[in-house]
N, C-alpha and C positions, 0 to 999 in steps of 0.2 A: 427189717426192723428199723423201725426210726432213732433215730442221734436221741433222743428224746428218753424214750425206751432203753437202750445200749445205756445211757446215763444211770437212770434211775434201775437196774437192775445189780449196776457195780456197786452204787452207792445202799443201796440194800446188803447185797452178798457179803462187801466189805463190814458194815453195820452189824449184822446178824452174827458172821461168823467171829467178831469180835467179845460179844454180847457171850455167845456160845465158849469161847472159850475162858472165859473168867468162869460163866456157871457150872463148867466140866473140868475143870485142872488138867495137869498133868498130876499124876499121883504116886510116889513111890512106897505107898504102903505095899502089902500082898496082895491084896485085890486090882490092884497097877491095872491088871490085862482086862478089867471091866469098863476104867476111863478108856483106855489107847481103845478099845473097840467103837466107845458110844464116840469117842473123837473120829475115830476112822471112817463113821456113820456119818458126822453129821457135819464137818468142816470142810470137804473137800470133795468140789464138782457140786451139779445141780443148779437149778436154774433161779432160785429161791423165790419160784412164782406166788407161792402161798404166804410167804410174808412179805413179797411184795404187796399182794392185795389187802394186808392186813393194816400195813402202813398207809397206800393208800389211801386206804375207807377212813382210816383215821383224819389225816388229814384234809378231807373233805369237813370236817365237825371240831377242826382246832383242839385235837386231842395232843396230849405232851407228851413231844415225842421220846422221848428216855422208855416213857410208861409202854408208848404202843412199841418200841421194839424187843422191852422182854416179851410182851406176846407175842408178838412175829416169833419170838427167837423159841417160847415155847413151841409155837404150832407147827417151827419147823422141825424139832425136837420129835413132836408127836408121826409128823410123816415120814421121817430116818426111821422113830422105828417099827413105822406096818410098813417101809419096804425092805430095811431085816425078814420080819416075820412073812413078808411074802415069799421074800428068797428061800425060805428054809427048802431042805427035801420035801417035810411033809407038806406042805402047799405047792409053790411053780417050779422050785428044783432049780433054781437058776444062778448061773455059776459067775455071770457078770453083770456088773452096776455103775453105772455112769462113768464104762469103760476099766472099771478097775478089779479084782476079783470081789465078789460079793464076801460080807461080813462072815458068814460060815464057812466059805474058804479058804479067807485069809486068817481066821482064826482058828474056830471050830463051833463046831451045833451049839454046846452046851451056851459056849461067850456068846454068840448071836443070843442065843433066846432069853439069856440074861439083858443084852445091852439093850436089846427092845424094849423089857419090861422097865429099866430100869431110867430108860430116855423118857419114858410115858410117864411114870411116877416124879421124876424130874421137872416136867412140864406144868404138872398139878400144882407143886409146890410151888412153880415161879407165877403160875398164877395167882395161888391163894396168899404170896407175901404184896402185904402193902405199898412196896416199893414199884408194883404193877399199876398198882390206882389205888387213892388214897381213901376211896367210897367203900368199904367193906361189903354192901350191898351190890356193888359193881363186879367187886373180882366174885362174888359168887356165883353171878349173872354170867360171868366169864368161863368159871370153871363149871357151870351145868351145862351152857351151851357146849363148852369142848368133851363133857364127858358125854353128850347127846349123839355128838358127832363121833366121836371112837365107838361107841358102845353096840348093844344088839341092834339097834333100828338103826346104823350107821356104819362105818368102815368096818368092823367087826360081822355084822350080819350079811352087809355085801358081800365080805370076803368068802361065807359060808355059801350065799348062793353060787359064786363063782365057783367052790370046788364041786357044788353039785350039778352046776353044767358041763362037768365032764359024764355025768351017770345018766342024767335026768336030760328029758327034752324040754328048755323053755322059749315059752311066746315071748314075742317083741314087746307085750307089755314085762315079761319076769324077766326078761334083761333090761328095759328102763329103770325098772326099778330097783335090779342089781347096781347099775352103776351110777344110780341116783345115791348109793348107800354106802358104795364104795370108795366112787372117786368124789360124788358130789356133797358127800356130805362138809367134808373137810373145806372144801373151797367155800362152801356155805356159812359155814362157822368164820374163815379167814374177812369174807366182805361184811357180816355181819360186827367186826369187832368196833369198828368204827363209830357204827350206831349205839351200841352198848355202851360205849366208854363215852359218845360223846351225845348220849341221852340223846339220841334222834327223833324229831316228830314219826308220829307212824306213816307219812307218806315217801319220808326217806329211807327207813329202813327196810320198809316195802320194796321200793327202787331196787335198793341193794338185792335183796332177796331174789328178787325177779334176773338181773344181773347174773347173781350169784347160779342162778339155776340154768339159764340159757349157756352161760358161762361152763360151766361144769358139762352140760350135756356137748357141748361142742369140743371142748376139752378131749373129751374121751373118743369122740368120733375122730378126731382128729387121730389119736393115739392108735385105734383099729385099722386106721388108714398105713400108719408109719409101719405099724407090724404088718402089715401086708406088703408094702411096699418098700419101707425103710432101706437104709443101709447099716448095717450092723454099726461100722465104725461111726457113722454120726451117731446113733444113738446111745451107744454106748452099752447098749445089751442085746441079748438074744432075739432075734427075731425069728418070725412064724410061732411062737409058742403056744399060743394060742390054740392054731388051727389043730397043733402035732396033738394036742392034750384033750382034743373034741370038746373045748370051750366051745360056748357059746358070746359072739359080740353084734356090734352093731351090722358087720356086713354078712351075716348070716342070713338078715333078714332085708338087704337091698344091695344093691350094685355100688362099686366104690364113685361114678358119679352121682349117684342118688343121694350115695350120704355126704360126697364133697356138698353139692347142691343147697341138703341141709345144715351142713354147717353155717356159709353164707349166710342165710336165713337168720340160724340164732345167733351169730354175729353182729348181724346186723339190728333184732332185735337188745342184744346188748347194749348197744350205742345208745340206744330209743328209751331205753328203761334209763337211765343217765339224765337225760333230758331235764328233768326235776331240780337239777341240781345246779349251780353256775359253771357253765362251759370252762372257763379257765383254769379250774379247779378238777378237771374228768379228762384234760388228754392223757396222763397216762392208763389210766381206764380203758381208756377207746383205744390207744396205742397195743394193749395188753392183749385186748378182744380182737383186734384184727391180726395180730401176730399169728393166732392159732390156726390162719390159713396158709400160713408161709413156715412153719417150725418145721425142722427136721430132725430133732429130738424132743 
């Protein structure tokens, strides 16, 4: 990881989780044990790549920044809580999270399936306040693309196919497309914020897109890799799950140098899709995208 990258992921983390905790209190009403859950979710570990790229995109198009890190701060909001609701029993059953016990275990089912819903609806609202972007017309643009990306044709619908690869045989086309919905949708949404907020010609947002999609699919190969190979303590969760659950992923249908291989590849196209844009303004971009060859969580 470049000095570069190490920098601007603190200077995020730092930002984000600051942002986050003014929006989430501490609460001592009776409902207390629904904050301390959505804080235990979403202040503490994680790598805050999705509002990193959110931030980013932004400032490729001179967007203000106060504005793009409530949305960072939403989106990371939104991704704390589909990885609650992934952890539940009824989907991966998974008892640890970015080294820590997962939200239904340190709490229980019920507070999980609340803090999820209730991080999600949280996100909605710090989007649709003005204080996000002063365009009304903007934060709408905001809040349909994000409700695009959670919704059935997105993290929600992925997540469906993914429990039906445990029952159901799919081709390599119905797992692209799983984790196009899954994992990519949201990353999608995150480089796209940029363009939105900062009213981009259509060959930039384009860019982004393209980015956004090479990005996300390497992303996850990357991730089928670690679960194969991993080591539990850097990751911070269970590994093999996957395989133990007769999931279906990337390495179902090619050898782990085939899909390292293709990683490279759409790393490398990520750089490429960049191009459009002024170099000095995209290394951490290209810093981001190559990192995905080297992560170990």
């Amino acid at each position: 990881m470049t000095e570069r990258l190490k920098a601007a992921i603190r200077q995020t983390a730092d930002a984000v989780n600051d942002v986050i905790n003014r929006l989430i209190p501490k609460s001592n009403e009776m409902e207390s044990q629904l904050f301390d859950a959505m804080r235990y979710a979403t202040l503490e570990g994680g790598k805050r790549m999705r509002p990193l790229l959110v931030l980013t995109s932004c400032e490729l198009f001179n967007v203000d920044y106060s504005c793009a890190l409530r949305v960072a701060a939403a989106v990371e909001m939104v991704h704390a809580y589909s990885l609650i609701h992934d952890d539940l029993p009824a989907m991966d059953d998974a008892k640890l999270r970015r080294g820590r016990p997962t939200v239904h275990c340190e709490f229980d089912e019920a507070t999980a399936i609340l803090a999820g819903d209730a991080l999600q609806s949280l996100a909605f609202e710090v989007l649709a306040d003005p204080d996000s972007h002063p365009d009304a017309r903007i934060r709408l643009k905001l809040v349909e693309g994000l409700a695009r990306a959670v919704g059935p044709r997105g993290m929600c619908g992925g997540q469906m196919l993914d429990l039906l690869s445990e029952t159901q045989k799919l081709d390599v086309g119905a797992v692209t497309r799983m984790q196009k919905m899954k994992t990519g949708a949201l990353i999608m949404f995150a480089c796209e914020v940029g363009a939105i907020m900062g009213k981009a010609a259509p060959k930039h947002a384009m860019a982004l897109r393209n980015y956004a999609h090479d990005f996300g699919m390497a992303f996850q190969m990357t991730d089928d890799l670690l679960d194969l190979t991993g080591v539990q303590q850097d990751l911070g969760k269970e590994t093999g799950k996957d395989a133990k659950a007769g999931k279906k992923n990337f390495l179902a249908f090619m050898a782990p140098g085939e899909a390292r291989a293709k990683c490279e590849l759409l790393v490398d196209q990520c750089i490429h899709h960049l191009s459009v844009f002024d170099e000095s303004r995209t290394g951490v971009l290209v810093d981001l995208a190559k990192f995905l060859l080297e992560r170990k969580n």
